[in-house]
C-alpha positions in Angstrom: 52.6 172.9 -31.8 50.2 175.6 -30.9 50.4 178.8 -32.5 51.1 180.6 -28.9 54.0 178.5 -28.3 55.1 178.7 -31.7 54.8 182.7 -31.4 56.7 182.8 -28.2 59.3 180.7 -30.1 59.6 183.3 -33.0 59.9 185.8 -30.0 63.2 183.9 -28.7 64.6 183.9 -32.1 63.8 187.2 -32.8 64.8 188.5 -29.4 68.7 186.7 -30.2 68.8 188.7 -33.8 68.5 191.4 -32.3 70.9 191.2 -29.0 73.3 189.6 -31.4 73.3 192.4 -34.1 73.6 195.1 -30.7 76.9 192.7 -30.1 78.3 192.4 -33.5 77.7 196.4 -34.5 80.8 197.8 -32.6 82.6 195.2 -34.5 81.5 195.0 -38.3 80.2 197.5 -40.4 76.4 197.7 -41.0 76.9 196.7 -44.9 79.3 193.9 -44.0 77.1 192.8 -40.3 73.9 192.7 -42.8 75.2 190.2 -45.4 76.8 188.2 -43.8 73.4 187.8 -41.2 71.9 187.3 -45.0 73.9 185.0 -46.2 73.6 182.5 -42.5 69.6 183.1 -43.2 69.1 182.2 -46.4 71.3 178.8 -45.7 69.1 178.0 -42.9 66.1 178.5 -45.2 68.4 176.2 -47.9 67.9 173.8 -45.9 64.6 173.8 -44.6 63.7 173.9 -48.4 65.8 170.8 -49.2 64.2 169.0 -46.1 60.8 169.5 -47.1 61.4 168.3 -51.0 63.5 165.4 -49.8 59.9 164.9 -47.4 58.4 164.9 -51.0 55.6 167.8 -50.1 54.8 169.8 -52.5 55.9 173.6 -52.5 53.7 176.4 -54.0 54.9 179.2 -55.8 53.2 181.9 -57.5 54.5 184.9 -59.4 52.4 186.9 -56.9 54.0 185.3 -53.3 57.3 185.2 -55.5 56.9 189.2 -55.7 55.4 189.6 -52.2 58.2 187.6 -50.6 61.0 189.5 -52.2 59.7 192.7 -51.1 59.6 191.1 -47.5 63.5 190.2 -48.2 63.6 194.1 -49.5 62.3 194.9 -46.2 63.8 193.0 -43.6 67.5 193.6 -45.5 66.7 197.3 -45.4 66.2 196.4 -41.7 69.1 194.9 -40.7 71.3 197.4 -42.2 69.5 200.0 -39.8 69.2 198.0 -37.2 72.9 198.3 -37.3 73.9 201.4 -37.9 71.2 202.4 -34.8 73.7 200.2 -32.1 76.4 201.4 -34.0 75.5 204.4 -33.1 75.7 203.7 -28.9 72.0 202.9 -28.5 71.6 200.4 -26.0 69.7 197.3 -26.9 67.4 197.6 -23.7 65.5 200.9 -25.5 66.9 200.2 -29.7 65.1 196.9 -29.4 61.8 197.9 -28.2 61.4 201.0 -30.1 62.0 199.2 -33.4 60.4 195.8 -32.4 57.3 198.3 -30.8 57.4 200.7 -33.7 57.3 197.3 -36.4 54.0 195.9 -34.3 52.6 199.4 -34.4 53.0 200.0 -38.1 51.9 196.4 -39.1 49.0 196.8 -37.4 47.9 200.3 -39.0 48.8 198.4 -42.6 46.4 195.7 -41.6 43.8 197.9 -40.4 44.1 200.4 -43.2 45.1 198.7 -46.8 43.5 194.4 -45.3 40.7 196.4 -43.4 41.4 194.3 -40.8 39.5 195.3 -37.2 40.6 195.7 -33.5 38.1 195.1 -30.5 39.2 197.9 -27.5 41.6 195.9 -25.7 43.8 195.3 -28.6 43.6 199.2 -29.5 44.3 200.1 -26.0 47.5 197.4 -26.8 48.7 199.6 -29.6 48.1 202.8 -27.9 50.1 201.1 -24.7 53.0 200.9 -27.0 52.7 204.1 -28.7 53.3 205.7 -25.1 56.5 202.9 -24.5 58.1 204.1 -27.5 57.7 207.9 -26.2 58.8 206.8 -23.1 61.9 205.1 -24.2 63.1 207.4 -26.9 62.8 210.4 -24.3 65.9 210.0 -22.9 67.4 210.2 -26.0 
């Protein structure tokens, strides 16, 4: 599959995690929402594991992608709980979303450019400034 269609695949998923978490936080505390969202996760990745070792291929660990992966899982737990308490909060998903999906990009991109030294050409700059001045526009109202 190309990476594009692959991307805007991730998008889809993504986009359902979060209108589903905006569903589910006037209903189950952020603590409770969060594991439980966990728990589903790491049996989808259970099993994705146990599919590739039943395909025999190889898996490569390291103690250093051990360490980077778990502060990934550090990260994205941290972000679900807040995630949730945000919508439980009354934010609607329509200006939540893209300030924390916008505000993710934005700060992923600095970390690459500042600690991987990583490089933008001026359209992709003018991309992060772009959203930059969406999440001031969206957060205004608020």
């Amino acid at each position: 599959m190309h990476w594009l269609a692959l991307a805007l695949l991730t998008a889809l998923c993504l986009a359902g995690y979060n209108f589903f978490i905006k569903l589910a936080a006037g209903h189950i505390s952020a603590a409770a929402g969060a594991v439980i969202l966990q728990l589903v996760a790491a049996a989808l990745g259970g099993v994705w594991l146990l599919l590739l070792r039943l395909k025999g291929q190889p898996l490569e660990l390291s103690s250093k992608g051990v360490g980077l992966a778990m502060l990934a899982g550090a990260g994205v737990g941290l972000a679900e709980i807040l995630t949730f308490v945000v919508f439980s909060r009354g934010v609607s998903s329509s200006v939540g979303t893209p300030v924390i999906v916008g505000g993710s990009v934005l700060l992923t991109a600095v970390l690459g450019l500042v600690i991987l030294r990583e490089t933008l050409a001026w359209p992709q700059a003018l991309g992060l400034l772009c959203i930059v001045v969406g999440i001031a526009l969206l957060a205004r109202g608020h």
